[in-house]
N, C-alpha and C positions, 0 to 999 in steps of 0.2 A: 621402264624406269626412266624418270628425268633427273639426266642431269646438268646444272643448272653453272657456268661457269663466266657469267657476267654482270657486268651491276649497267644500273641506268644511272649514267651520269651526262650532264652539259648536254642532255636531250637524246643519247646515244646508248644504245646497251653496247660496252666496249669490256675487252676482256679483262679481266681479273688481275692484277700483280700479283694479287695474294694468291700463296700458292694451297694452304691449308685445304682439306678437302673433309665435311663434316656430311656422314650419311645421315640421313632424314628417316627417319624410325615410326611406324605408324603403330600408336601406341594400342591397340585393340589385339592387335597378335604378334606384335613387334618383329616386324618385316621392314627389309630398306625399300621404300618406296623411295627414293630418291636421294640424290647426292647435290652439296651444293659448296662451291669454293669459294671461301669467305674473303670478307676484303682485310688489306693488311692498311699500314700505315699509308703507304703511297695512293692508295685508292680514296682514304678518308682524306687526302690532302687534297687529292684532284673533285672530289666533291666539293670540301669546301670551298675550294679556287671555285671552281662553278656556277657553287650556288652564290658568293660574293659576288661574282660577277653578273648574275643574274639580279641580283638585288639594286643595284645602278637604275635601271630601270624601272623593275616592279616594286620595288619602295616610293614611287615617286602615283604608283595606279593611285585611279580614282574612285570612288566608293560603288559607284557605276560599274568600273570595268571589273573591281570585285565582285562582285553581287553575279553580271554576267560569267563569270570563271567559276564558280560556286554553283549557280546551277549546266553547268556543262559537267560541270563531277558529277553532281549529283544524277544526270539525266545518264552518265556513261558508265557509273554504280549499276545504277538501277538497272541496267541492263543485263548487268552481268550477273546478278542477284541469284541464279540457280547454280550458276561456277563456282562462285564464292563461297556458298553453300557445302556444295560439295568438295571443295578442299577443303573446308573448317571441318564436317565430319573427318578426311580423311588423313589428315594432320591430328587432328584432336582429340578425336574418335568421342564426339557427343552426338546424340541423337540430331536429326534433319530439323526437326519443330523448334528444337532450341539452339542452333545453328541458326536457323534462318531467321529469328530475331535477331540475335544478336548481331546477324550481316545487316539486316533491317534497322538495326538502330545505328549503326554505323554509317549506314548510305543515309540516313534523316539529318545526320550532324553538319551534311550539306544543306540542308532547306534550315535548322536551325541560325547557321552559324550567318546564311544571306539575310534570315530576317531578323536577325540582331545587329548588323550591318545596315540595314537601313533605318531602325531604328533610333540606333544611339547615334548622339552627336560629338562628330570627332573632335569639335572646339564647345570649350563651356566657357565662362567667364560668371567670376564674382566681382561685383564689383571693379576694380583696377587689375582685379589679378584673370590673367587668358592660361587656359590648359589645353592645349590639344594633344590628340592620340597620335601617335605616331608610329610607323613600326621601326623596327630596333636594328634591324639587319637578320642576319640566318640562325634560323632556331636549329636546332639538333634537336629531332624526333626520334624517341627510343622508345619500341613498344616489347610488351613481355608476351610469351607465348601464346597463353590463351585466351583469346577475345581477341587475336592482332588485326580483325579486319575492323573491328569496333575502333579500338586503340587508336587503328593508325586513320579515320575519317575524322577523328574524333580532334585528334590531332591536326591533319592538315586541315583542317577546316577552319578552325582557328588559327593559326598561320597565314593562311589565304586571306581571310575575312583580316586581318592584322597589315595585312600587306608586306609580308615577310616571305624570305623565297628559304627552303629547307634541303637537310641535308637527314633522310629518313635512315634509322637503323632498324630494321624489325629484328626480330628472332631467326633464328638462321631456322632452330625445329618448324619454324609455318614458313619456309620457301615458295611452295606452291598456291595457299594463299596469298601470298606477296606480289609474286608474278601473277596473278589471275585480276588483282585490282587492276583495272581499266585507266590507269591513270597516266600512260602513259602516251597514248593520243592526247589528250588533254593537257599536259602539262607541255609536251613539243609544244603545242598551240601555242599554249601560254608565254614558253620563252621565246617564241619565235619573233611574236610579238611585241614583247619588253626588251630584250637582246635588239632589236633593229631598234628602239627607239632611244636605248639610253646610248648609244654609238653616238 
């Protein structure tokens, strides 16, 4: 049984304030496959602090350096595509064939969200009047139980391609999908990169 007592924050899995502890129930013959200790206030505060400070930086990326972060998710998804699989059965309890779409369209929301990103243009201009896209600062991504590997690609991909740095809440019931997304070599990356730059 895993149990799970830390969050990824400021590029770190660091341990939990929250003391709350929620078993992970696999709903096909309702067994604890697993335990996991939620976050409380002070954990959602030191995310935000994080991700705001992270946002200094990667609010200021270039359409380029998105596009390249976008397909790094996507290439470090796709990897994991039988994992991810298998905790969405095993969290979920849906068959493997419709599981592994639904991780498949999830891991695609990366190759969508880069070539919408190169597509659209961040400034438009009518006439005297100029519009550009901007990003906004930290999105707060909250995904619902079932479909959470969809949900949450679907999510940061948008965010990403946006230029927004995020503060993710999934479903505490898909822990084990959550931690199985590969996103965390990848997004170190990513702050390591914009954190030294916006200093």
């Amino acid at each position: 049984m895993n149990t799970i007592t830390k969050h990824y924050i400021d590029g770190a899995f660091v341990e939990s304030h929250g003391t709350e502890v929620m078993d992970i129930i696999k709903p096909t013959n309702g067994r604890v496959i697993g335990r996991a200790t939620l976050a409380d206030e002070e954990d959602t505060k030191h995310a935000i602090a994080a991700a705001k400070n992270a946002f200094a930086g990667f609010g200021r990326s270039t359409k380029e350096e998105r596009t390249k972060i976008l397909r790094r998710l996507h290439e470090a998804a796709s990897a994991r595509l039988d994992d991810l699989t298998a905790a969405m059965v095993e969290e979920y309890g849906g068959f493997v064939q419709f599981a592994g779409l639904i991780v498949q369209s999830g891991i695609n929301a990366f190759l969508a969200a880069e070539q919408a990103l190169q597509e659209i243009p961040l400034t438009r201009n009518w006439g005297k009047t100029t519009v550009t896209l901007e990003p906004v600062g930290v999105a707060g991504l909250i995904t619902a139980w079932n479909a959470n590997a969809l949900f949450i690609c679907l999510k940061l991909a948008s965010a990403v391609a946006a230029g927004c740095t995020v503060v993710l809440k999934p479903s505490p019931n898909t822990v084990h999908l959550t931690i199985s997304m590969p996103l965390e070599k990848s997004l170190r990356l990513v702050g390591d990169r914009f954190l030294e730059r916006s200093g």
